[in-house]
C-alpha positions as CSV (number, residue, x, y, z in Angstrom):
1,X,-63.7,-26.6,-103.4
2,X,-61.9,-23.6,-102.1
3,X,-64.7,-20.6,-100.6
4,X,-64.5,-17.2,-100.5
5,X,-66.2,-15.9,-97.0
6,X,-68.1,-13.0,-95.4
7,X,-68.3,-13.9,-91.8
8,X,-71.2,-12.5,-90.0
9,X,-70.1,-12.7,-85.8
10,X,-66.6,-13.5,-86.0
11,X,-66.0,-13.1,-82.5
12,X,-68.4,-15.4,-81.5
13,X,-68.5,-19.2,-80.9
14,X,-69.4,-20.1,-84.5
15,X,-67.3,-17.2,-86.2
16,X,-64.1,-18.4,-84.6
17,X,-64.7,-22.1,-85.3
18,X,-65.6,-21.2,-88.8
19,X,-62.2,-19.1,-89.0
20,X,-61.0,-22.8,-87.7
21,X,-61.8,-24.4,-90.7
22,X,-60.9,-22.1,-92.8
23,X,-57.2,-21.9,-91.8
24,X,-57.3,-25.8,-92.1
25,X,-59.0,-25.8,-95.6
26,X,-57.7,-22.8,-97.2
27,X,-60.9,-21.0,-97.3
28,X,-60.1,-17.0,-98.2
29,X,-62.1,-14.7,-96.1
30,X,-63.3,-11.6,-97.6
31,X,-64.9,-9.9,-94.8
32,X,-65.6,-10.5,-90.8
33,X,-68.1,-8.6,-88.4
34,X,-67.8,-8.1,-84.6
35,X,-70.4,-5.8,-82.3
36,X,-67.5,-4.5,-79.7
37,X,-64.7,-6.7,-80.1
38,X,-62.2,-4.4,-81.4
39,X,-59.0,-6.7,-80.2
40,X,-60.3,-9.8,-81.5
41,X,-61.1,-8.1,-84.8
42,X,-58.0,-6.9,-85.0
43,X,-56.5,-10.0,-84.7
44,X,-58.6,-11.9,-87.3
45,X,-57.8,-8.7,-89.8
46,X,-54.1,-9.4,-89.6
47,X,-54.5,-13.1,-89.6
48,X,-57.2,-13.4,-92.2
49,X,-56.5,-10.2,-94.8
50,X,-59.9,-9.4,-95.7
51,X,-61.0,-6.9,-97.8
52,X,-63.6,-5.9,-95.4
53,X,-63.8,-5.2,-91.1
54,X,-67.5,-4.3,-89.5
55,X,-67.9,-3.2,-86.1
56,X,-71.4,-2.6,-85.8
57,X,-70.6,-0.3,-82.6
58,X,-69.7,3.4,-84.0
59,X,-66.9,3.6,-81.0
60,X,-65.5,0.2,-81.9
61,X,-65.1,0.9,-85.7
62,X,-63.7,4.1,-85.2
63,X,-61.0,2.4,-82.8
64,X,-60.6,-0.4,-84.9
65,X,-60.0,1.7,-88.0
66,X,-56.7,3.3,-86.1
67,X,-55.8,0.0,-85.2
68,X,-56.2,-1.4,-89.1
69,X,-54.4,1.7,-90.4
70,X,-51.5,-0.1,-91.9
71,X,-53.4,-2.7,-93.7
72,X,-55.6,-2.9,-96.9
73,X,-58.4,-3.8,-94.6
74,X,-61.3,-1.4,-94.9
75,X,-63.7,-0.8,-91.7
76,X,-67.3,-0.1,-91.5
77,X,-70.1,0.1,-89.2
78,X,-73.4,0.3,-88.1
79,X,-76.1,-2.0,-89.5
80,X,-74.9,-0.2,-93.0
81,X,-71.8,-2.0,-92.4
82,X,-73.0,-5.1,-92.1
83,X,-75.1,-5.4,-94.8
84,X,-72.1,-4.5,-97.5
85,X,-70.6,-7.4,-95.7
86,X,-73.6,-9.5,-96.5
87,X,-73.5,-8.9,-100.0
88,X,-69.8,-7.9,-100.8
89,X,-69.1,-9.1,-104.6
90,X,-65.8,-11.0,-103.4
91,X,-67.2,-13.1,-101.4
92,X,-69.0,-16.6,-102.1
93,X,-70.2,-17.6,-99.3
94,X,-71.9,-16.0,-96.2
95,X,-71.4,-17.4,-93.0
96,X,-74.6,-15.9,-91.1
97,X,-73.3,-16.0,-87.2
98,X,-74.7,-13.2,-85.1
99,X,-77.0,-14.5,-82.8
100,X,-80.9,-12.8,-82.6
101,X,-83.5,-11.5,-85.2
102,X,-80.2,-9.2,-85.7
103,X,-79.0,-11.3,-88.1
104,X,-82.4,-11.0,-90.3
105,X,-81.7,-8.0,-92.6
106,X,-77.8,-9.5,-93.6
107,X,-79.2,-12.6,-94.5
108,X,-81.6,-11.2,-96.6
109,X,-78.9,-9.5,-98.0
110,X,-76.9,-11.9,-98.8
111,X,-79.8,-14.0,-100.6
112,X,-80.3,-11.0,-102.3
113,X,-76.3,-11.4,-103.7
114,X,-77.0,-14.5,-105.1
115,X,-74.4,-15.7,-102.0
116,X,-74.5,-19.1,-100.3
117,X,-75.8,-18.8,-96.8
118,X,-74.0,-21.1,-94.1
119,X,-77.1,-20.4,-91.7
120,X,-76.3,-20.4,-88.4
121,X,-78.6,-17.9,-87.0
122,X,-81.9,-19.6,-85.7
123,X,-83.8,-16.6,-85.3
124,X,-83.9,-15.7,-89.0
125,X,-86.1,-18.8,-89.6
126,X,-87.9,-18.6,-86.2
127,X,-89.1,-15.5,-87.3
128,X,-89.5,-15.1,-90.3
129,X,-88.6,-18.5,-92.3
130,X,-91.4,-18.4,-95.0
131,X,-90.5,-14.9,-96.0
132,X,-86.4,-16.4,-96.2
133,X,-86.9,-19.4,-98.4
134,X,-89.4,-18.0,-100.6
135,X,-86.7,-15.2,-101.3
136,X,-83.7,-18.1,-100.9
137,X,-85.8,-19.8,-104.4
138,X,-86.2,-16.7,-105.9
139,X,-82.8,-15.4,-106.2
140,X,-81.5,-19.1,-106.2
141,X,-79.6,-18.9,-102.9
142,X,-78.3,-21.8,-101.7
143,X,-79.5,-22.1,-97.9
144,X,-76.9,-24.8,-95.9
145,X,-77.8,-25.5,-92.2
146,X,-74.4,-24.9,-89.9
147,X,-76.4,-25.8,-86.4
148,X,-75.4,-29.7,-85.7
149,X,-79.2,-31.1,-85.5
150,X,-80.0,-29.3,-89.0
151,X,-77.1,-30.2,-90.7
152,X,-77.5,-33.8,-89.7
153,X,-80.9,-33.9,-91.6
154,X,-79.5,-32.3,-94.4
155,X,-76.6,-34.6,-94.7
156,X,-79.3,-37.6,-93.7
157,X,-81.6,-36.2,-96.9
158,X,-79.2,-35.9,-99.6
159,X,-79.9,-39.4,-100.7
160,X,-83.9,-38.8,-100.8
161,X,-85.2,-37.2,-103.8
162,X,-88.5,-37.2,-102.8
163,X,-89.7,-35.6,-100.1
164,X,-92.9,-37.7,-99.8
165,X,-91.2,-40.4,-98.6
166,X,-90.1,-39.2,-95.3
167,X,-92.3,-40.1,-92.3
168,X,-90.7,-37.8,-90.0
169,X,-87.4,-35.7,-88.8
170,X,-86.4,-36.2,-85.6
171,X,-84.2,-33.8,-83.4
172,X,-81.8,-35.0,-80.6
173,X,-81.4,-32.8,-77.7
174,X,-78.8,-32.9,-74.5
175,X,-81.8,-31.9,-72.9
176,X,-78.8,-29.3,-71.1
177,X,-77.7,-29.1,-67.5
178,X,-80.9,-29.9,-65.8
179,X,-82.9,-32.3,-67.9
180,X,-84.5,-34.7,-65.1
181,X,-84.8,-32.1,-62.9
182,X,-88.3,-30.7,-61.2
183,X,-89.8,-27.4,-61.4
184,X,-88.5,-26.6,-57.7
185,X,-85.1,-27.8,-58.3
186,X,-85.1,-25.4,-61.8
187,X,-86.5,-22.3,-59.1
188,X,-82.9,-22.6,-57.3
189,X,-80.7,-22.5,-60.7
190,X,-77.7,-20.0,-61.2
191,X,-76.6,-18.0,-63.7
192,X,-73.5,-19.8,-63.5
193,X,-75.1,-23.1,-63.3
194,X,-77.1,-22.7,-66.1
195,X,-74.3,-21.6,-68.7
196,X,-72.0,-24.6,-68.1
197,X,-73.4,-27.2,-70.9
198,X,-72.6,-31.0,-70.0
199,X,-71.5,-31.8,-73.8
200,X,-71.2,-28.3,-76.1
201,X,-69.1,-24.8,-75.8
202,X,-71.1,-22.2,-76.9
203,X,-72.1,-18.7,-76.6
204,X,-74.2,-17.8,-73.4
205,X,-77.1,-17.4,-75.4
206,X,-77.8,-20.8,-76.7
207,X,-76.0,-22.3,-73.9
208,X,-79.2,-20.8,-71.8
209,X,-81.5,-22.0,-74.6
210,X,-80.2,-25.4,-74.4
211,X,-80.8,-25.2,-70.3
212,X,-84.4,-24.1,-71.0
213,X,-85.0,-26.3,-73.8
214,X,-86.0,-23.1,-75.8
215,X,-83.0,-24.0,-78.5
216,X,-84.7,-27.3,-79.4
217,X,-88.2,-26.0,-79.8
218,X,-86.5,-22.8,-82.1
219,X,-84.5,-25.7,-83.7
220,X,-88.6,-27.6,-84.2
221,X,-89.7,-24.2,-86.1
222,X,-86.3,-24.3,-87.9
223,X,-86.8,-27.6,-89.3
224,X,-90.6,-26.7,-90.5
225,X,-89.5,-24.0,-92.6
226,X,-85.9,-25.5,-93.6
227,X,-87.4,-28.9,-94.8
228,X,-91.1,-27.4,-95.8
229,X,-92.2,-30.1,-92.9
230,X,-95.5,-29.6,-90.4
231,X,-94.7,-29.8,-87.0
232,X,-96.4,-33.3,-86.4
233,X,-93.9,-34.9,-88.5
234,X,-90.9,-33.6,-86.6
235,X,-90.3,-35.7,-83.4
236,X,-87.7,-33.9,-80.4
237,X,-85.4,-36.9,-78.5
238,X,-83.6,-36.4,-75.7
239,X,-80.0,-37.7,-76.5
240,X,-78.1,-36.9,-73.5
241,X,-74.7,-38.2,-75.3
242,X,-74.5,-35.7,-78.2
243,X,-73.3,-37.8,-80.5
244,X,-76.2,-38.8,-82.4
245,X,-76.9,-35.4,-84.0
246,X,-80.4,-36.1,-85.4
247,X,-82.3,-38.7,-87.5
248,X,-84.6,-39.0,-90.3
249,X,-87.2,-42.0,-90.9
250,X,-88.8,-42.9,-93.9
251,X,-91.8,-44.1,-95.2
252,X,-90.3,-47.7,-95.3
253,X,-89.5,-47.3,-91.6
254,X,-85.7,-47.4,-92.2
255,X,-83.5,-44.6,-90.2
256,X,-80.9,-43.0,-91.1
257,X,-78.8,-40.7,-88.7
258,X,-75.3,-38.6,-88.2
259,X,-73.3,-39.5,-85.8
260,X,-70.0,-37.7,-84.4
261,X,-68.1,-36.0,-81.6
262,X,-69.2,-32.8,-80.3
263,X,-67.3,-30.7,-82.5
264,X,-69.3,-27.8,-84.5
265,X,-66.5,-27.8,-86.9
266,X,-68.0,-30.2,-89.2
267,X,-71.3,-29.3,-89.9
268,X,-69.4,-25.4,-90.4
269,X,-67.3,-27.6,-93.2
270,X,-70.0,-29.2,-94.6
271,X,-72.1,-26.4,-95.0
272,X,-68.6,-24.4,-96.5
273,X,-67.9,-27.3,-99.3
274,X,-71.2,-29.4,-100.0
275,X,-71.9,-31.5,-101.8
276,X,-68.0,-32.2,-101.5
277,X,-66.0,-33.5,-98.5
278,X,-62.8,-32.9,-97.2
279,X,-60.2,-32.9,-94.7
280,X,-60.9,-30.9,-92.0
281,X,-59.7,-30.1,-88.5
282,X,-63.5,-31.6,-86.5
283,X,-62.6,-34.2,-83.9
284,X,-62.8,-37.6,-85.7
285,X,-66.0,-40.1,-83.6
286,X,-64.1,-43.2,-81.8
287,X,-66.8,-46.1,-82.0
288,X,-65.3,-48.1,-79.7
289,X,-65.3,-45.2,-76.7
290,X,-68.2,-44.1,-77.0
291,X,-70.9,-44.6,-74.1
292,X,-74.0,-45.9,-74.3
293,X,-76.5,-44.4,-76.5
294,X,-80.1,-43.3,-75.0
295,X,-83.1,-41.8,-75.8
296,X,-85.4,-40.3,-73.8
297,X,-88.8,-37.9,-74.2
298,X,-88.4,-34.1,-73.9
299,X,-90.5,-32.4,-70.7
300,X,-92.6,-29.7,-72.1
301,X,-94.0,-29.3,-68.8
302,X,-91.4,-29.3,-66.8
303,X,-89.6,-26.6,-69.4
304,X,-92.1,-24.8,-70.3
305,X,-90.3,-22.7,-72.6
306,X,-90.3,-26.3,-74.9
307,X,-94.3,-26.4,-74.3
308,X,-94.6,-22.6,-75.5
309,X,-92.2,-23.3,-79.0
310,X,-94.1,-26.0,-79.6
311,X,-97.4,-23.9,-79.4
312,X,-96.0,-21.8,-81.6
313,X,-95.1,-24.0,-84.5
314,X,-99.0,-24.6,-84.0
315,X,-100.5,-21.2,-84.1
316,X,-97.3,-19.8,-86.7
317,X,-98.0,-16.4,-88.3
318,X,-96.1,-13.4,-86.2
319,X,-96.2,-15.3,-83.2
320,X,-93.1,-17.5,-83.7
321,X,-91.7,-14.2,-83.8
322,X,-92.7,-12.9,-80.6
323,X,-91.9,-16.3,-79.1
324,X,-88.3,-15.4,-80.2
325,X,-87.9,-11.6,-79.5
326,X,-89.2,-12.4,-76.3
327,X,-86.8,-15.3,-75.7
328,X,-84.1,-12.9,-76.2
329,X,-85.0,-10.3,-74.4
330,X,-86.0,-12.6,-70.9
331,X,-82.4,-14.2,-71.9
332,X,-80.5,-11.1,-71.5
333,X,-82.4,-10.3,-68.1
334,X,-81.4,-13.4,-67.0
335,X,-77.7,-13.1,-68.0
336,X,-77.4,-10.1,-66.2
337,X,-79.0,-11.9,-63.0
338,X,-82.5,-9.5,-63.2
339,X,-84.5,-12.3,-63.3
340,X,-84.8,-15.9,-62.0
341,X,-84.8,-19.1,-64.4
342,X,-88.2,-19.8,-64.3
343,X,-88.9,-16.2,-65.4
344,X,-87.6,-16.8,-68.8
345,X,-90.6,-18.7,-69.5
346,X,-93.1,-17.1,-67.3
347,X,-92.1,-13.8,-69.3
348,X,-92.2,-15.3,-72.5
349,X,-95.9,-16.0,-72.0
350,X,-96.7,-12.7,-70.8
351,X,-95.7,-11.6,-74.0
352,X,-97.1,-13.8,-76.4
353,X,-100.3,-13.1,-74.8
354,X,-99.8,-9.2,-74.9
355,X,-99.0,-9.3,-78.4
356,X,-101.1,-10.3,-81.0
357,X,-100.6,-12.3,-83.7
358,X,-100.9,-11.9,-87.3
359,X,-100.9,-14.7,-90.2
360,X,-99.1,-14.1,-93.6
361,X,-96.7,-11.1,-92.2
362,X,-94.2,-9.3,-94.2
363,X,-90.8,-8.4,-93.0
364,X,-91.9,-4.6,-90.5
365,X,-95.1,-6.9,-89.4
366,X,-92.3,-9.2,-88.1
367,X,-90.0,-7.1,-87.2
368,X,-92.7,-5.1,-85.4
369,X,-93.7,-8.2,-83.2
370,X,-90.2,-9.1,-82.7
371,X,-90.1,-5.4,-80.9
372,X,-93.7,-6.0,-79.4
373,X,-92.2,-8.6,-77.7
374,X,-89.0,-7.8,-76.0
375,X,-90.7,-4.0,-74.6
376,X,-93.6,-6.5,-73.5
377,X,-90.6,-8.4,-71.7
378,X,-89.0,-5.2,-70.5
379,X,-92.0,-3.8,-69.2
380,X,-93.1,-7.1,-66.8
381,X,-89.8,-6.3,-65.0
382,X,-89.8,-2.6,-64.8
């Protein structure tokens, strides 16, 4: 089945892999959104066509819309911008890329359309995940998991039609750069150290939150709202391999996984043409090289920021979404070499003790402790 797309952070890791597969499956693309990347943009514009071109940056529209003079492509920006690229009528599909609770407003957007979300922003359901399926059934949204772990349970699930027979999900992690390692060893990491991933290329974001283990326990609170699953019945392995991408059990005590090669272009296809499968251009899994399979148990000690996602998922309300905004905001510090590794999670604390939390929150409660949470972050290091 051919797609129609809106792409929601083409210029980053999962934008550009999705524009992948779309070249190699003759998906259209309707629209793409960058922050700043005005060259990249207009690159994907001339290669792509679409209809539409965001650059959320007011200086980076305006220079992309000189650049884009002498095509059909129409440019917008600002938040405005992206959410007519959420919900633009030519489009099918929504690829939902942009990384942090940015991404929150254009998804709900999208549901809104009617579109099919190809969710591959973790902080939309980290934050707010009740408030996004609840909305996802009432418009009839379809909501498809792009990150690896997420779409291997979905793929693993398709054959169970009822959800009372599954004893548990269970995550695989890399555990990162540093799994193994002791709280004074993770005192001495670098910046550099920290973003170069043993197994996956991503964007310096997640490639931090797969270093702290933060990814996996966002990725726990994912799953509970995804698969309508308490958090005792979702189990975290470390799978230092990546190939394994996650595993379901059921009540029988058989287990199903899905297995393949680091490569985020298939679970971007699947989510793009399920329940069908095609050709596509992901890196086929070769049985007979691959290493030794293990599994091992996370450290939630060690990384605390694991310990402190998985409080979370306990306690729920508002504070997932202070766990989140402050995440972010202790990740940026730490990008830009203002803090020390262990900060993140000593920061992240700080604020989710600062700011309180509320049960049953509506979208501004959420968005209000999302914003608690990074000046309660800002503020520790001022």
């Amino acid at each position: 089945m051919r797609r129609t797309l809106s792409i929601l952070g083409s210029s980053g890791s999962i934008g550009q892999q999705t524009l992948k597969v779309a070249q190699a499956c003759g998906h259209a693309v309707a629209a793409i959104t960058v922050n700043r990347s005005v060259e990249l943009a207009e690159a994907q514009a001339r290669q792509f066509r679409p209809r539409l071109a965001v650059a959320v940056d007011e200086n980076a529209a305006a220079e992309l819309r000189v650049r884009l003079a002498d095509t059909d492509t129409r440019v917008l920006s600002g938040p405005e911008g992206l959410l007519e690229a959420a919900g633009l009528p030519e489009a099918d599909t929504v690829v939902t890329a942009i990384v942090g609770v940015a991404g929150l407003r254009p998804t709900l957007a999208a549901i809104d359309a009617g579109k099919r979300i190809a969710l591959a922003n973790k902080e939309t359901l980290v934050c707010a995940g009740e408030l996004v399926m609840a909305r996802a059934e009432e418009k009839g949204a379809e909501i498809v998991p792009v990150d690896s772990e997420h779409s291997a349970i979905f793929q693993c699930l398709q054959g169970c039609k009822n959800r009372g027979e599954v004893r548990r999900l269970i995550l695989t992690a890399s555990g990162g750069p540093f799994f193994g390692r002791s709280r004074e060893e993770l005192a001495q990491v670098t910046r550099a150290q920290a973003l170069r991933h043993p197994n996956w290329a991503m964007g310096a974001k997640i490639t931090i939150d797969s270093a702290t283990l933060m990814n996996k326990g966002l990725e726990l609170i994912e799953a509970m709202r995804l698969y309508s699953m308490p958090p005792e019945k979702i189990q975290i392995v470390v799978h230092r391999e990546s190939i394994v991408h996650s595993l379901v059990e059921f009540e029988d005590g058989a287990i199903l996984a899905q297995l393949g090669s680091a490569d985020m272009c298939l679970p971007i296809q699947y989510a793009l043409t399920w329940p069908e499968r095609t050709p596509g251009p992901a890196k086929p899994l070769d049985l007979l090289s691959c290493p030794p399979l293990t599994f091992q148990r996370p450290d939630p000690e060690t990384f605390r920021c694991l310990g402190l996602a998985l409080e979370c998922a306990q306690r729920g309300g508002t504070s997932t979404a202070v766990l989140s905004g402050a995440n972010e905001a202790a990740v940026e510090l730490f990008l830009q070499e203002k803090i020390t590794f262990l900060d993140i999670p000593r920061l992240v604390e700080g604020a989710l003790g600062r700011v309180s939390a509320l049960d049953r929150p509506g979208l501004d409660e959420i968005l209000s402790a999302d914003r608690a949470a990074r000046e309660a972050v800002y503020d520790s290091v001022r």
